[in-house]
C-alpha positions as CSV (number, residue, x, y, z in Angstrom):
1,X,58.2,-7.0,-178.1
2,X,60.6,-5.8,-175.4
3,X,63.6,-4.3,-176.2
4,X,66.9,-4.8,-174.0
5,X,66.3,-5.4,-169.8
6,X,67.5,-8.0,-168.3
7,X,70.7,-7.6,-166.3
8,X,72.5,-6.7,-169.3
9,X,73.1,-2.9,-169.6
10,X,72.1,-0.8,-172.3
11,X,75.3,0.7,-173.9
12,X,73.5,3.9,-174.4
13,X,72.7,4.6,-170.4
14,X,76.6,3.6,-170.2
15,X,77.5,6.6,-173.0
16,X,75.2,8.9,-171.5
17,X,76.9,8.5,-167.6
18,X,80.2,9.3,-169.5
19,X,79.4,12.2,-170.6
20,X,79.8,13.8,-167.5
21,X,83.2,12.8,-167.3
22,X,84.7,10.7,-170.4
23,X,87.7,10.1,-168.6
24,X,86.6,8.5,-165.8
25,X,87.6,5.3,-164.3
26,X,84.7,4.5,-162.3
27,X,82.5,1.7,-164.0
28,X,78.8,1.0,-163.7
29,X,80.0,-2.0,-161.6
30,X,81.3,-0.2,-159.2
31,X,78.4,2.2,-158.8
32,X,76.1,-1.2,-158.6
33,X,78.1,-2.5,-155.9
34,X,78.3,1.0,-153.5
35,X,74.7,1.1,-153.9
36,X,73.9,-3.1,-153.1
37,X,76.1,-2.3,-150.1
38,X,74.1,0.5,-149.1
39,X,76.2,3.2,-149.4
40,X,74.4,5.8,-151.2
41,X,71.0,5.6,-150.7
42,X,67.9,4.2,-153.0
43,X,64.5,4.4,-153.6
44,X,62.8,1.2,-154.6
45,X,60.2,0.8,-157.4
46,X,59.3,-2.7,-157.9
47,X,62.9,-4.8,-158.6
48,X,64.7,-1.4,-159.4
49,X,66.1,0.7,-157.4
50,X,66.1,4.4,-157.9
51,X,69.6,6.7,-157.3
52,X,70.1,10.1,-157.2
53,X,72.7,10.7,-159.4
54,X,74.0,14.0,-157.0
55,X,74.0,11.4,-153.6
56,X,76.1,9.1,-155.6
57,X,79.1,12.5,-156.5
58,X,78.4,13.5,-153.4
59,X,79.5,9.9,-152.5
60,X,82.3,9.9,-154.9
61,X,83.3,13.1,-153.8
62,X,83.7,12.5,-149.8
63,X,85.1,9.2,-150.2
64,X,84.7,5.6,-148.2
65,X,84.5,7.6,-145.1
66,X,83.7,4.4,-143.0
67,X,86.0,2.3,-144.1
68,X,89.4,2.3,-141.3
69,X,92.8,1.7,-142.7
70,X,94.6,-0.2,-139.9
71,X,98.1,1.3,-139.2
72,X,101.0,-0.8,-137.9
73,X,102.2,0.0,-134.7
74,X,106.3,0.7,-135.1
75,X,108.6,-2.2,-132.8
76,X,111.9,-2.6,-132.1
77,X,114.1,-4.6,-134.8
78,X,116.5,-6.8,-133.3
79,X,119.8,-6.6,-134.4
């Protein structure tokens, strides 16, 4: 019999990428969804897909670097 898989995660992996930093706000979510949108890349093996954990800090490190924050341009108020 097979125990956990599915989509569910196991609670242990979860406790284990904590320990590198306990306090961290980053959830498993979000490291899912920066690596479905091809941001860091994968290896794949089957259905999985295989990280490196140091591409992903590296990742988190740098920051969104091709995402653009639109500015407003400054105009005249009318009195």
């Amino acid at each position: 019999m097979r125990k956990g898989g599915g989509q569910h995660g196991n609670p242990e992996d979860e406790d284990r990428d904590r320990t590198l930093d306990p306090d961290t706000r980053i959830t498993l979510h979000y490291i899912r969804s920066i690596i479905n949108q091809g941001k860091v890349p994968v290896r794949k093996a089957g259905t999985k897909k295989l990280v490196d954990l140091d591409k992903v800090l590296e990742y988190l490190a740098r920051g969104d670097e091709d995402e653009e924050v639109e500015t407003g341009e400054i105009r005249r108020v009318k009195p």
